[in-house]
C-alpha positions, 0 to 999 in steps of 0.5 A: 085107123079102123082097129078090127082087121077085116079078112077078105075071102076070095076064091078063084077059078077061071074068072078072067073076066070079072076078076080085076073089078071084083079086087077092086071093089075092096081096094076102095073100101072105105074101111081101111084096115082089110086084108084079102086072101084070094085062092086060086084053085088052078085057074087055066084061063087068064086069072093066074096071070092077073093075080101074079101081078098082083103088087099090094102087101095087103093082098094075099094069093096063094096058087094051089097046085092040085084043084081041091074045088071051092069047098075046101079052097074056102076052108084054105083061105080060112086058115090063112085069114088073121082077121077078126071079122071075115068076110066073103066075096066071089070073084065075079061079084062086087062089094060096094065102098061102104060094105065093110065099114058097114057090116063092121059096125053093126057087128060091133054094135049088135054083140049078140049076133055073129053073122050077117048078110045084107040085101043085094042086086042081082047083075048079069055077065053086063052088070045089068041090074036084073034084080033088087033083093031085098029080103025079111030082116026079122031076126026070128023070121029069118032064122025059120026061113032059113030051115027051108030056103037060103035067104043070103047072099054069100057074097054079102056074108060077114061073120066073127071067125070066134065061130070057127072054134064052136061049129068048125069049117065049111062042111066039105061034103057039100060042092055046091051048097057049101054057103047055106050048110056053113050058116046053117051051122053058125045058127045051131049055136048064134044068132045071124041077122041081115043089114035092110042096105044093098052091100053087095052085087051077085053076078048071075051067070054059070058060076066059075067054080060050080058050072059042072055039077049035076042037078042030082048032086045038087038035090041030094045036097038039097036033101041032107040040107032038109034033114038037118033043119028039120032036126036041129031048129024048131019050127012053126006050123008055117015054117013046117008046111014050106019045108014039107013043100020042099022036100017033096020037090026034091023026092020028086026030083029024085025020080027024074035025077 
């Protein structure tokens, strides 16, 4: 029996389609001590019907009653996740067998490091591989990648929930970029890492839960990402020259948004 409880974070809205193949992938873990919280955050297509037959104890669904979108439906399933290690999975996307196993292991052995991601294939609505993402894995690299660019997968997200009491939960003035705000957090005070192994497939299609934001709540999201970087991580003079090349797109965006 694995001895760290790995808790799952799910949240839903209106992913019929691909919701069944992506519980799935964690019932075939070949980690076995799992939990999963899946949020629904009032589905009104077929998902609610899938999760209410839902029959497995180590599987949780908690049904909200007002849709509060995926950024506090996140910090939801926070509060209900009793394991050591949390990870994350979308509803439309997929873990591979070996990912908690995988990711649980290099927590274990690396104590310095408190996130981490992995590489990952990008599918489409088919499951047609569309890509094979296989970023830098340098741990000082990425960190100064991750001032100007989001380099993780959230789907292929593992993290110890010790973090929670140092730099608390998802920033929820964030819908959109609530991942890249939450590790942006995480590395003002620990290190992150990713796994050089394909862990995870992220479904490349209108998210579910973040179809209808507009391009101006994106770039302003976009903006207050740039500002804390630039103020809270030391940069180089490369890292200096990607993030100027980034926050004039989004001056420029501005102007058309």
């Amino acid at each position: 029996m694995n001895k760290e409880k790995v808790s799952v974070l799910m949240t839903v809205f209106n992913a019929e389609n691909y919701l069944q193949h992506s519980i799935q992938s964690i019932k075939d873990q070949s980690y076995s001590n799992w939990e999963l919280i899946i949020v629904d955050d009032c589905s009104t297509d077929k998902s609610t019907k899938i999760l209410k037959k839902i029959k497995s104890k180590k599987i949780k669904v908690f049904f909200l009653k007002k849709k509060i979108g995926r950024t506090k439906a996140l910090n939801y399933s926070l509060k209900k996740a009793k394991g050591k290690y949390l990870a994350v999975l979308d509803a439309d996307d997929v873990s591979y067998k070996n990912r908690l196993q995988e990711q649980v292991n290099y927590l274990k052995k690396n104590k310095d490091i408190y996130l981490i991601g992995s590489w990952y294939l990008k599918i489409d609505k088919n499951n047609k591989v569309l890509e094979k993402v296989k970023t830098i894995t340098d741990i000082e690299k990425i960190k100064q990648i991750m001032i100007y660019k989001n380099i993780f997968a959230h789907s292929s997200v593992m993290f110890n929930k010790k973090v929670l009491k140092s730099i608390g939960v998802y920033p929820t003035k964030f819908v959109y970029m609530q991942d890249y705000g939450f590790i942006l957090k995480v590395m003002t005070k620990f290190k992150i890492s990713l796994i050089p192994k394909i862990l995870t497939k992220s479904r490349i299609i209108r998210s579910s839960m973040t179809f209808n934001i507009s391009p101006k709540q994106i770039n302003h999201e976009r903006e207050i990402i740039l500002f804390f970087t630039w103020l809270n991580f030391k940069k180089n003079i490369f890292t200096s020259y990607f993030w100027i090349i980034e926050y004039i797109k989004v001056s420029l965006k501005k102007i058309i948004f």
